[in-house]
KEBAMI-258064 format. One record per residue: y, z, x of N, C-alpha, C, O in turn; residue in one letter. Coordinates in steps of 0.1 Angstrom, whole numbers, padded with zeros to 4 digits, always signed. Example, Ala and Ser with C-alpha at 12.3 -4.5 7.8 and 13.67 -1.06 7.14 Angstrom:
2
-0057+0078+0132-0045+0078+0123-0033+0078+0132-0033+0085+0142A -0022+0071+0128-0011+0071+0137+0000+0079+0129+0011+0080+0134S 
***
This chain:
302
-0012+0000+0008+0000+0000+0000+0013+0000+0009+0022-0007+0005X +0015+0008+0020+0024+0010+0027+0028-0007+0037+0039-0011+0038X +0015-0012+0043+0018-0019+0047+0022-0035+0037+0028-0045+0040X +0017-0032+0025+0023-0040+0014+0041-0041+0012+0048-0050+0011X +0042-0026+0012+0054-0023+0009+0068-0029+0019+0079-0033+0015X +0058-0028+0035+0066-0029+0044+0067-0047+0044+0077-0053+0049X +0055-0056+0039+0058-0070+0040+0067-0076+0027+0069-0088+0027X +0072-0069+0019+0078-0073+0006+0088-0082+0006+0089-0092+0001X +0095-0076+0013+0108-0088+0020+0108-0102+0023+0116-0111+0020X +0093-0102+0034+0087-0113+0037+0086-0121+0023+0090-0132+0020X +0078-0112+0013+0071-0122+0004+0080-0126-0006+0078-0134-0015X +0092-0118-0005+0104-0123-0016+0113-0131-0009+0122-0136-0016X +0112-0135+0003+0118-0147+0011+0110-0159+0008+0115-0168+0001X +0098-0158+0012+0086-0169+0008+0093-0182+0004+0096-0193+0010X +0094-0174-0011+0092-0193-0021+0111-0201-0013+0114-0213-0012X +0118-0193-0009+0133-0202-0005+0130-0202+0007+0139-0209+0012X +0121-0199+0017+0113-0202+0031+0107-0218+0029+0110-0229+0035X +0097-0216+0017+0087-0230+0019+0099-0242+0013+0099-0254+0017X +0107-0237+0004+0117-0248+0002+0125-0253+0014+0126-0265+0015X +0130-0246+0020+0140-0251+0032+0132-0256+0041+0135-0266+0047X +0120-0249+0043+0109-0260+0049+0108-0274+0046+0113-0283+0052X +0103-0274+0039+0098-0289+0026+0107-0297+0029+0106-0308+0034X +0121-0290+0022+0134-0298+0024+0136-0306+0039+0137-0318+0040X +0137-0298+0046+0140-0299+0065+0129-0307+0068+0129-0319+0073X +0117-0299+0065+0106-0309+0075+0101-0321+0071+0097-0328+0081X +0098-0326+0057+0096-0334+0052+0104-0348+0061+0099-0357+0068X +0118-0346+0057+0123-0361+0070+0123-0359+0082+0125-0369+0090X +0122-0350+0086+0119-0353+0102+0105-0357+0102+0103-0364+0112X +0096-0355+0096+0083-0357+0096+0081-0374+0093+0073-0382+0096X +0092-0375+0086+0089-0394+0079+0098-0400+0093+0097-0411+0098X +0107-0390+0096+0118-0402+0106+0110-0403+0120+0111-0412+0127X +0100-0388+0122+0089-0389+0130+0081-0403+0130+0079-0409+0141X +0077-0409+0121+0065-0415+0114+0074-0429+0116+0068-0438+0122X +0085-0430+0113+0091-0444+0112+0099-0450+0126+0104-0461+0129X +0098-0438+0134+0105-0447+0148+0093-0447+0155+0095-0453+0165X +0078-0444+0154+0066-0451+0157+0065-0463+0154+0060-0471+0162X +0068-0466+0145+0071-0482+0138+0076-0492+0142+0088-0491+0146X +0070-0505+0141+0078-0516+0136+0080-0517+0123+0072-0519+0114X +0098-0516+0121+0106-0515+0109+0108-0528+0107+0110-0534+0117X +0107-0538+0096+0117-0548+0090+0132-0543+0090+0136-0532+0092X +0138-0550+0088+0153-0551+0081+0160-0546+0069+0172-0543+0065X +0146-0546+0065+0142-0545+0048+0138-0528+0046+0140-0522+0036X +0134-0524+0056+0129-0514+0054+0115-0512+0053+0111-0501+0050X +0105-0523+0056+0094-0524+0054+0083-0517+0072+0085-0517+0084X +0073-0514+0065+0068-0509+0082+0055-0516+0081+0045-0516+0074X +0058-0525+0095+0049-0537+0099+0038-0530+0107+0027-0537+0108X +0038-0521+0112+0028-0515+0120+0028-0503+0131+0039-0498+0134X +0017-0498+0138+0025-0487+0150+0025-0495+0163+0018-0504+0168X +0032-0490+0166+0042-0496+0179+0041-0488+0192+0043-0493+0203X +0037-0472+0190+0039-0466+0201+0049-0458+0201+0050-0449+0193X +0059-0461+0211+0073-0457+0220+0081-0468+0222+0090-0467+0231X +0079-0479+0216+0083-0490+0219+0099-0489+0217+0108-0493+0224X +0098-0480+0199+0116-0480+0199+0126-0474+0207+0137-0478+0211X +0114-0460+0211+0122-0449+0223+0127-0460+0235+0139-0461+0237X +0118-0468+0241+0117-0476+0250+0131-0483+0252+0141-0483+0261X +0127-0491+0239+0142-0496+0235+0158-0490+0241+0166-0494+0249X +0156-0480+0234+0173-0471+0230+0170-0466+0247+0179-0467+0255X +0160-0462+0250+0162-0456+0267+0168-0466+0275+0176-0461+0283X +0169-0481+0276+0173-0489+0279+0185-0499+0276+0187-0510+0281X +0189-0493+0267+0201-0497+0258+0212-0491+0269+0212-0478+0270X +0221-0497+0276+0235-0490+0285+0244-0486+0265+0250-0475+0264X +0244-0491+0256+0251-0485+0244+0250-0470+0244+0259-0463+0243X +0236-0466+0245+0231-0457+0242+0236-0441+0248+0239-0431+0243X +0234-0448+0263+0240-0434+0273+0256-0435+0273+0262-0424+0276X +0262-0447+0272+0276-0442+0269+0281-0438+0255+0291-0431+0253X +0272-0442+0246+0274-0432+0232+0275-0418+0232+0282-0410+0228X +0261-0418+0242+0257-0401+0242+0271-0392+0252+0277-0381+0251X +0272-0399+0258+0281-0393+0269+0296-0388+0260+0299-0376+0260X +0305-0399+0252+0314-0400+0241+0309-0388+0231+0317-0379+0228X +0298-0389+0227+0294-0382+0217+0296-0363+0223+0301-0355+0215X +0292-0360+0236+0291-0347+0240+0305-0345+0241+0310-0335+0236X +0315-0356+0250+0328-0348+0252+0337-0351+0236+0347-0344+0234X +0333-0360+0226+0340-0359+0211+0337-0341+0207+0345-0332+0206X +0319-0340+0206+0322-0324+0205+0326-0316+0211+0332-0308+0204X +0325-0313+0223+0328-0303+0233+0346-0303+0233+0353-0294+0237X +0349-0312+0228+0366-0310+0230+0368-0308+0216+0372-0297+0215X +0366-0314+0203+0369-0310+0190+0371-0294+0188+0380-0287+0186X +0355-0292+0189+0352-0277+0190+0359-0266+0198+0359-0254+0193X +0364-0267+0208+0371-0260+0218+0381-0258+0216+0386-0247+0216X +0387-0275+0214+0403-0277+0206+0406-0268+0192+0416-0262+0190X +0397-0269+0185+0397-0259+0172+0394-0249+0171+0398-0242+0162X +0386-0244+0183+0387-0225+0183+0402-0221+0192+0408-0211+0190X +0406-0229+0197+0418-0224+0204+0432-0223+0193+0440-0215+0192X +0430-0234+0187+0440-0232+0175+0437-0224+0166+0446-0217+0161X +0424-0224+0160+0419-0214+0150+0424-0202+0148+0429-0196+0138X +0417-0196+0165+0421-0182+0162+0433-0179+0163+0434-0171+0154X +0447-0181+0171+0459-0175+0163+0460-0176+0153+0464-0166+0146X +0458-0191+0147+0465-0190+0135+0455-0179+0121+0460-0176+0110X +0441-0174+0127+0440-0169+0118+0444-0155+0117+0445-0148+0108X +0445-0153+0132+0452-0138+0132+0470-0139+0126+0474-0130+0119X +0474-0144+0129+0486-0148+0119+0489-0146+0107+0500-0141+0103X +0476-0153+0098+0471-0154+0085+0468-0138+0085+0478-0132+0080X +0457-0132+0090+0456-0120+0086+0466-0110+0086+0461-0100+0081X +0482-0108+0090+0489-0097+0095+0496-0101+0078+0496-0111+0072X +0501-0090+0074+0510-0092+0058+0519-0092+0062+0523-0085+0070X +0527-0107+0053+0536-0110+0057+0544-0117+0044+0539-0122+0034X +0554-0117+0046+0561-0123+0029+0553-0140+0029+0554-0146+0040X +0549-0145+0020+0547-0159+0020+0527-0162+0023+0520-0172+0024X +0525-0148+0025+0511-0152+0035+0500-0159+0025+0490-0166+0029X +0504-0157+0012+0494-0160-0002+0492-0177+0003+0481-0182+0005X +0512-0186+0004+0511-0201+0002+0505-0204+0015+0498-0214+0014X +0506-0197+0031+0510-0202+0037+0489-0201+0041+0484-0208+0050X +0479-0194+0033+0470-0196+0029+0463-0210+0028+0456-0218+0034X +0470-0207+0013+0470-0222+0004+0469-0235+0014+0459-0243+0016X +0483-0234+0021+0484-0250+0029+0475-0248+0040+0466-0256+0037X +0472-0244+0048+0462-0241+0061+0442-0246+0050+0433-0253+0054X +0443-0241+0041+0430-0244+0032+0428-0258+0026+0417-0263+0024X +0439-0264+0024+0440-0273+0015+0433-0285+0020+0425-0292+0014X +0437-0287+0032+0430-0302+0037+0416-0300+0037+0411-0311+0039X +0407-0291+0037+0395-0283+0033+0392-0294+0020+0385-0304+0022X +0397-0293+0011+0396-0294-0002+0394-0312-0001+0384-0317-0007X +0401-0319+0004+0405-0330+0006+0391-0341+0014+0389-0341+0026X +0385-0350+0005+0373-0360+0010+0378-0362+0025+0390-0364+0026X +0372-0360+0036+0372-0363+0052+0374-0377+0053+0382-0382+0062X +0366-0385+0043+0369-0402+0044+0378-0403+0040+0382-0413+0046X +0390-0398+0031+0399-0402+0026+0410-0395+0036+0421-0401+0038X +0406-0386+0041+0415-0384+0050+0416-0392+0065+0425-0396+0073X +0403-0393+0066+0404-0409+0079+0413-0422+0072+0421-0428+0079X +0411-0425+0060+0420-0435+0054+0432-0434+0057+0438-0444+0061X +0438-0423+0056+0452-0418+0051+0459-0419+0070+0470-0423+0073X +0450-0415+0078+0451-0415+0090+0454-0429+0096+0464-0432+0102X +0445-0436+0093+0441-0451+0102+0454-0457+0094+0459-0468+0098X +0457-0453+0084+0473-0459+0077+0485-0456+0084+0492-0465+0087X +0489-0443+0088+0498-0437+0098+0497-0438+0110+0505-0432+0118X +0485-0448+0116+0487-0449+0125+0483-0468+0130+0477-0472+0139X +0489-0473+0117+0486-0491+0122+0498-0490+0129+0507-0483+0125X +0500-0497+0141+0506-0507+0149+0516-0516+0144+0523-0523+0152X +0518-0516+0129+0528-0524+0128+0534-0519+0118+0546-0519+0120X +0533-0513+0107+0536-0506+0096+0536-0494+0098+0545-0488+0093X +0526-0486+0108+0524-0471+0103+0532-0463+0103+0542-0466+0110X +0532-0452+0096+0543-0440+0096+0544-0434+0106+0555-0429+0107X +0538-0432+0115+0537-0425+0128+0549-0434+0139+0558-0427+0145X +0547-0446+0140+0552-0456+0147+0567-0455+0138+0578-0457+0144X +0566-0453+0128+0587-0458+0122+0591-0445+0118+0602-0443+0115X +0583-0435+0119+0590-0423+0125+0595-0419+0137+0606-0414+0140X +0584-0422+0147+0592-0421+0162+0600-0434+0161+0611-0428+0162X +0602-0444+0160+0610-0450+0160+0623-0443+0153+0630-0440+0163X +0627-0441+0147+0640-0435+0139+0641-0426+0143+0649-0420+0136X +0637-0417+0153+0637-0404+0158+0644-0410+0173+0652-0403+0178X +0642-0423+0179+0646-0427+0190+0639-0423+0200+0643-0422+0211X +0622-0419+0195+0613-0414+0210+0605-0429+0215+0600-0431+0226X +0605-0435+0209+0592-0451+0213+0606-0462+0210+0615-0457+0203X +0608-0473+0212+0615-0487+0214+0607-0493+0206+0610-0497+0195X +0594-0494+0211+0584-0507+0203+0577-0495+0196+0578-0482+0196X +0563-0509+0185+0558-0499+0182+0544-0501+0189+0538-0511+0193X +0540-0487+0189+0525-0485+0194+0511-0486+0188+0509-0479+0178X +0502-0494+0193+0490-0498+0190+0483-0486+0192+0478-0485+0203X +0480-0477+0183+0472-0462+0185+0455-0464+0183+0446-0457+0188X +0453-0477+0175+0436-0478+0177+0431-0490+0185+0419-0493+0187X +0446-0500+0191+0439-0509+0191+0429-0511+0211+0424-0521+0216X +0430-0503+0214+0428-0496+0229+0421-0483+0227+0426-0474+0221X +0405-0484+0234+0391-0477+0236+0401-0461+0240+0410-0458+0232X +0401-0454+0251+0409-0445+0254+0416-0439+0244+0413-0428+0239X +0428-0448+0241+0438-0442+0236+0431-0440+0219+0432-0428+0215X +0425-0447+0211+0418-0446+0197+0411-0436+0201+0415-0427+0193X +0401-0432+0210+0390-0420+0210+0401-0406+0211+0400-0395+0205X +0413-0410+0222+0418-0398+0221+0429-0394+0208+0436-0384+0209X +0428-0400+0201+0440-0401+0184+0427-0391+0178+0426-0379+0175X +0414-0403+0178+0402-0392+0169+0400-0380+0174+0398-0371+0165X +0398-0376+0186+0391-0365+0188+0407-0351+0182+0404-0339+0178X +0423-0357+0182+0429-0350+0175+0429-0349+0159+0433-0339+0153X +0424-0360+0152+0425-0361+0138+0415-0352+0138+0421-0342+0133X +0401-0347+0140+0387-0341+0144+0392-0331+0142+0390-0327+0130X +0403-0320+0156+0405-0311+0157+0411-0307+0142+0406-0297+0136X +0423-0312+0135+0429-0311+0128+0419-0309+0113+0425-0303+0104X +0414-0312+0112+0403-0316+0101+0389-0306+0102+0380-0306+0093X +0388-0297+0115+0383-0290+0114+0384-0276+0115+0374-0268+0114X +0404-0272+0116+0407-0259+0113+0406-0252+0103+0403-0240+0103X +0408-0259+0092+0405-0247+0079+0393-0244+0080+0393-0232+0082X +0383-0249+0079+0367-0248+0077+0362-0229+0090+0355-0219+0089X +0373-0235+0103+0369-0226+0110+0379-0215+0112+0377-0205+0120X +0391-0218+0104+0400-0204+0101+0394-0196+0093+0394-0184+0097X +0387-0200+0079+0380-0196+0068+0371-0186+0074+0370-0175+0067X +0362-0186+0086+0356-0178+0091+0361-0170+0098+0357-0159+0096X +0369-0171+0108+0376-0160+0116+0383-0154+0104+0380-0142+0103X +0390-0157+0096+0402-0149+0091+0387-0136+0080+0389-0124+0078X +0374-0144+0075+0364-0134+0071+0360-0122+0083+0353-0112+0082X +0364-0125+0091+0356-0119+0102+0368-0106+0104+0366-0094+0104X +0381-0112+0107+0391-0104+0111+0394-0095+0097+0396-0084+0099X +0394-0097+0085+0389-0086+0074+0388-0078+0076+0394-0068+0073X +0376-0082+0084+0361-0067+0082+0362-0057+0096+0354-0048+0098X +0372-0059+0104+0377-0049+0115+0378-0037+0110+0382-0034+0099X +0373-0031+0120+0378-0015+0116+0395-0014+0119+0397-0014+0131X +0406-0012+0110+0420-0004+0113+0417+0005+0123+0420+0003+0135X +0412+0014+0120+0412+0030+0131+0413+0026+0144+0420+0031+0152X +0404+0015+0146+0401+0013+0164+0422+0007+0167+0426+0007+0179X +0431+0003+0157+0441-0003+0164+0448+0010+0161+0450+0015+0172X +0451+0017+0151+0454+0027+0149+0457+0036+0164+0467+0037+0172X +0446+0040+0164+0442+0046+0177+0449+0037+0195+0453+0043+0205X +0449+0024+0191+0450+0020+0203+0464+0016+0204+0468+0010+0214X +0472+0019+0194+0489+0019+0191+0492+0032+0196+0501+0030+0204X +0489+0044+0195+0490+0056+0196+0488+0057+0218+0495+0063+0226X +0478+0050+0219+0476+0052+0232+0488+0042+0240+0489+0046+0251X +0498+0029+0234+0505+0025+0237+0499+0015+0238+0507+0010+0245X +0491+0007+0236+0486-0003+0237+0493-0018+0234+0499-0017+0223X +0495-0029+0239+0503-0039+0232+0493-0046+0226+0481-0044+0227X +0499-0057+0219+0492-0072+0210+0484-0075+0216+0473-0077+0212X +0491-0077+0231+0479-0087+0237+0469-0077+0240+0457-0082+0237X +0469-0066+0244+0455-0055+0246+0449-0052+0239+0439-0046+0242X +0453-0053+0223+0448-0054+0215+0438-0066+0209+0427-0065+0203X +0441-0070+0212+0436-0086+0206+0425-0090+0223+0417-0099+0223X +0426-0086+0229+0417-0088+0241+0407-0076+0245+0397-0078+0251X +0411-0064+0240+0401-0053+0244+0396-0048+0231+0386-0041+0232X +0401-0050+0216+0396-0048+0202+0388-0060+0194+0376-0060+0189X +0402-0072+0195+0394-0080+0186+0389-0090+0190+0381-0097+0183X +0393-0094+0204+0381-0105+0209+0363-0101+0211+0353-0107+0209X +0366-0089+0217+0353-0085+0216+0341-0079+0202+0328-0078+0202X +0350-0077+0193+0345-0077+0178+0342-0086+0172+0332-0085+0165X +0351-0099+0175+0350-0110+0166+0339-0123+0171+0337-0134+0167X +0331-0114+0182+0325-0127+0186+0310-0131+0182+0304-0141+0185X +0306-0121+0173+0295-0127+0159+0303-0139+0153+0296-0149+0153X +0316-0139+0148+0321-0143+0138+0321-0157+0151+0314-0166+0149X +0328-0158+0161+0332-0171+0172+0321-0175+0173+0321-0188+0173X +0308-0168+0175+0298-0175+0177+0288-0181+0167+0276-0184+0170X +0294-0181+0151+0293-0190+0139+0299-0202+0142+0295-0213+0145X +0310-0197+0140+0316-0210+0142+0313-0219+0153+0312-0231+0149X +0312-0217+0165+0306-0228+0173+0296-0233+0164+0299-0242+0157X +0284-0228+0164+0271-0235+0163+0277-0239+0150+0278-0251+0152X +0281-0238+0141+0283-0244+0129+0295-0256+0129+0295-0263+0119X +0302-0258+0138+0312-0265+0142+0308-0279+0152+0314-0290+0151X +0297-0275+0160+0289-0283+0167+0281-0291+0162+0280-0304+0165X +0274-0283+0153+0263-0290+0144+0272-0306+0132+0269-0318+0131X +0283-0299+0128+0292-0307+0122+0295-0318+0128+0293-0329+0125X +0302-0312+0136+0307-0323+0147+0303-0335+0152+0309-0346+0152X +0287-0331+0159+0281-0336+0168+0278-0348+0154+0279-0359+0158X +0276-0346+0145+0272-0354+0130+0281-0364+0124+0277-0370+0114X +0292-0364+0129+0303-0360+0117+0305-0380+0122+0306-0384+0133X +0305-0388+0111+0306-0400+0111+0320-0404+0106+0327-0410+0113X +0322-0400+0094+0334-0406+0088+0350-0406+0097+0357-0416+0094X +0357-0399+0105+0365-0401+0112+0366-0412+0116+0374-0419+0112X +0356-0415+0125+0358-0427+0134+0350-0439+0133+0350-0448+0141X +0344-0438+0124+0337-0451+0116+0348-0455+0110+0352-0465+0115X +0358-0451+0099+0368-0450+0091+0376-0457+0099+0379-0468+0096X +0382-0451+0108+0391-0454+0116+0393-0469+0124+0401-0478+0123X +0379-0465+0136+0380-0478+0143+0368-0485+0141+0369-0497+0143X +0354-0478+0134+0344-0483+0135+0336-0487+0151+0331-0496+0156X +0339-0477+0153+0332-0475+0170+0338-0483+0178+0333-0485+0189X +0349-0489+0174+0357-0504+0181+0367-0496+0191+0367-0484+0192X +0376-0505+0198+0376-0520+0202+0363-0522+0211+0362-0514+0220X +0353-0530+0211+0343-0530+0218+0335-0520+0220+0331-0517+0231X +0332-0515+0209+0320-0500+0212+0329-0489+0220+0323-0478+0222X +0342-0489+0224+0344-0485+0231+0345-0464+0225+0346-0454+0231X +0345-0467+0210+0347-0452+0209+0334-0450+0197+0335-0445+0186X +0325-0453+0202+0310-0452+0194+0308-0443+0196+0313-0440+0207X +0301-0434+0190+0291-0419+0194+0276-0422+0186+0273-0432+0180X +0270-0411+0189+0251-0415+0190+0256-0420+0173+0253-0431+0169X +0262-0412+0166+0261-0411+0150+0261-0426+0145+0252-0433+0139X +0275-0429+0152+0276-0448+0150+0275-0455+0153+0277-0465+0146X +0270-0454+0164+0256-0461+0170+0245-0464+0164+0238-0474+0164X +0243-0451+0157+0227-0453+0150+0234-0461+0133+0227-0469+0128X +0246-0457+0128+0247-0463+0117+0248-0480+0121+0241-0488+0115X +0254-0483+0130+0254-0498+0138+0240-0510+0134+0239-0521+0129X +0227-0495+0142+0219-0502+0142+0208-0500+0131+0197-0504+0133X +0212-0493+0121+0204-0495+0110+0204-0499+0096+0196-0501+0087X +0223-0500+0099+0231-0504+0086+0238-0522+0089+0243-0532+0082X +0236-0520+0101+0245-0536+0101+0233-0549+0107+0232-0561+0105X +0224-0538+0116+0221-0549+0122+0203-0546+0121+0196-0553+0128X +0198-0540+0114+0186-0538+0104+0176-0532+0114+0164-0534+0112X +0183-0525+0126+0167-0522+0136+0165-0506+0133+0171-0497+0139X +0156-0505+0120+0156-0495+0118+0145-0483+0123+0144-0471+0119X +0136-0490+0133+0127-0487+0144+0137-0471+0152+0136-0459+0153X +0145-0483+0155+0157-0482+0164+0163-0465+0163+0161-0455+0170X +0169-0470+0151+0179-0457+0147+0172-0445+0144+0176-0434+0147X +0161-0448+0138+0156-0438+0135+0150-0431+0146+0148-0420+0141X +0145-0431+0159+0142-0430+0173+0154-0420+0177+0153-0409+0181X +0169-0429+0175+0182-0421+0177+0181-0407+0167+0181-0395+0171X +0182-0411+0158+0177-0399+0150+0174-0386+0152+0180-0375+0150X +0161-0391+0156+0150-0380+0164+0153-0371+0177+0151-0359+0178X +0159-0380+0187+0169-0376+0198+0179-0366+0193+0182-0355+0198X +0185-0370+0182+0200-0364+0180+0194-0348+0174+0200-0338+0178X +0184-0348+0166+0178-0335+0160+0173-0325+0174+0174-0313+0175X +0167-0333+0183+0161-0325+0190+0172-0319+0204+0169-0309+0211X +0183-0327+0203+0197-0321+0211+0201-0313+0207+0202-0303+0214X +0205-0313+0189+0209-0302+0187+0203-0287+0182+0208-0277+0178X +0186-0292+0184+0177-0280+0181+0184-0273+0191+0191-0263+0189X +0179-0280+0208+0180-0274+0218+0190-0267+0222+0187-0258+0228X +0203-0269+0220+0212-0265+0215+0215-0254+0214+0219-0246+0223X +0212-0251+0198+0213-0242+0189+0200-0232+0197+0205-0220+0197X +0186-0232+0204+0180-0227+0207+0187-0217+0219+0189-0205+0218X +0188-0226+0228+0198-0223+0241+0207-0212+0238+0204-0201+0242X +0219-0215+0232+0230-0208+0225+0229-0197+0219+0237-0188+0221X +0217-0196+0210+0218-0185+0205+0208-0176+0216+0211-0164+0218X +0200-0181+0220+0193-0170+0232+0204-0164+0241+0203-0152+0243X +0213-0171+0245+0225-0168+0257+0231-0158+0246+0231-0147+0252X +0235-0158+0234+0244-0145+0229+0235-0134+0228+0239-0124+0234X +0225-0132+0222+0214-0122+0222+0214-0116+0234+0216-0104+0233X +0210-0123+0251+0206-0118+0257+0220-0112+0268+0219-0106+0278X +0234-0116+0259+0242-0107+0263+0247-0096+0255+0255-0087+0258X +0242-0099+0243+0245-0086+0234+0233-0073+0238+0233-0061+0236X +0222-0080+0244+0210-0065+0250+0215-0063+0263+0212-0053+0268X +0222-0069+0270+0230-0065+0281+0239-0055+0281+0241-0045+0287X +0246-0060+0269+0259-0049+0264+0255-0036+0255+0263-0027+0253X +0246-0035+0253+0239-0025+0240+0236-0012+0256+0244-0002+0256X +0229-0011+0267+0231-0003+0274+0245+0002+0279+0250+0013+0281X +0249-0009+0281+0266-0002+0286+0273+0004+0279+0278+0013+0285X +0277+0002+0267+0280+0006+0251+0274+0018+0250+0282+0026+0244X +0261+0023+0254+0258+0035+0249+0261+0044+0262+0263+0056+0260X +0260+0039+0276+0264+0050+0287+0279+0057+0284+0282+0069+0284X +0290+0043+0281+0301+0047+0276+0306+0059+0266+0316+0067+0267X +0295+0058+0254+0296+0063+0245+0286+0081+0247+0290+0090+0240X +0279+0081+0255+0275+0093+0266+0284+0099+0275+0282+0111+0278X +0293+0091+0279+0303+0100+0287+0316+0105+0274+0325+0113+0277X 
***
């Protein structure tokens, strides 16, 4: 009975266990099955093939400069967005006259389709019309106007800012939950000892809040590393593939040009990056939070 008692949890997890299973493994299991394949165009599967598609995509030069684009699109998105994030959500959190709207607008583009916001983007920033260009123009900063997508570089570096921008609410929403749930007493206390903002925020809440920082990465990554509509929207991995990542890469080659051997191979790569990933990452916070759990308690002994 007791040891009944003690598995209950388990068995009331169960049935939303075997679902997220089912759900999850079910296509990796078929995308498994289909990059073994020779794919039609059509979608049809001619036979097993082996490794033939891996083969393929290993030898594709698209492929490794995709992947290369693809690591520094997230590694800078993500980076760029916790650096902005967190002031502004500590900002957000302090009461302040206005803090309800100034809520509101920081949330809102949240609210707003991502494709429609690459729309709205790739319009503000044409080369001959856009708003961006006849604003600095009438401001007297640019003479001509500027071609923002039509050059590999300069397009990847516009997206990876539209990216960041598009992914602050989502990851203010989480720090500003996180900064909530602080204990007052510990600042209380550390105003009384004289303490400033910045020692505050470096010796209280950076070290508190890094459950909450280390959501948002892996959840920010995972996004990211995925996240198609920006720059499909935009440039469509153009001028010359030049700002492709694995994502549009693989839409490239299963949506335009029917090798769906292919993509689906990419696919499989892309899941198993960011298992590893996510595997890696969260081992590395664990095994510095059992690092920290003895020093924390010698402290707390003297």
């Amino acid at each position: 009975m007791k040891a009944f008692l003690r598995s209950a949890p388990l068995y009331m997890i169960l049935p939303g266990l075997l679902l997220a299973v089912t759900i999850i493994g079910y296509p990796i299991l078929d995308l498994a099955w289909t990059s073994t394949q020779e794919v039609s165009r059509f979608g049809q599967l001619r036979g097993f093939n082996g490794i033939a598609n891996f083969a393929e995509v290993f030898a594709d030069p698209l492929f490794y400069s995709s992947l290369w684009r693809t690591l520094i699109w997230t590694v800078v998105v993500v980076g760029g967005t916790l650096l902005i994030s967190v002031p502004v959500a500590i900002i957000l959190n302090d009461d302040f006259y206005g803090r309800g709207l100034a809520r509101v607008i920081i949330m809102l583009p949240w609210a707003i389709s991502l494709t429609m916001t690459a729309v709205v983007w790739r319009w503000a920033l044409n080369g001959r019309s856009g708003l961006l260009n006849a604003s600095l123009m009438q401001l007297g900063i640019i003479d001509t106007p500027i071609e923002w997508l039509a050059t590999a570089p300069l397009a990847f570096s516009v997206e990876i800012l539209v990216g960041i921008l598009v992914s602050i609410p989502f990851t203010t929403t989480i720090l500003l939950g996180g900064l909530s749930s602080l204990p007052q007493d510990a600042y209380e206390a550390a105003l009384v000892d004289g303490a400033s903002r910045w020692d505050q925020f470096w010796m209280i809440t950076l070290p508190l809040m890094k459950p909450f920082i280390n959501i948002a990465i892996v959840l920010n990554v995972i996004y990211v590393f995925n996240s198609l509509p920006i720059i499909w929207v935009m440039t469509e991995g153009g001028p010359a593939n030049g700002t492709d990542i694995l994502v549009t890469y693989l839409y490239k080659l299963a949506f335009r040009f029917g090798q769906l051997g292919k993509a689906s191979a990419i696919s499989l790569v892309m899941f198993f990056v960011l298992l590893a990933f996510t595997i890696v990452y969260v081992a590395m916070v664990m095994r510095n939070e059992a690092d920290a759990a003895p020093e924390a308690e010698l402290k707390d002994a003297e």
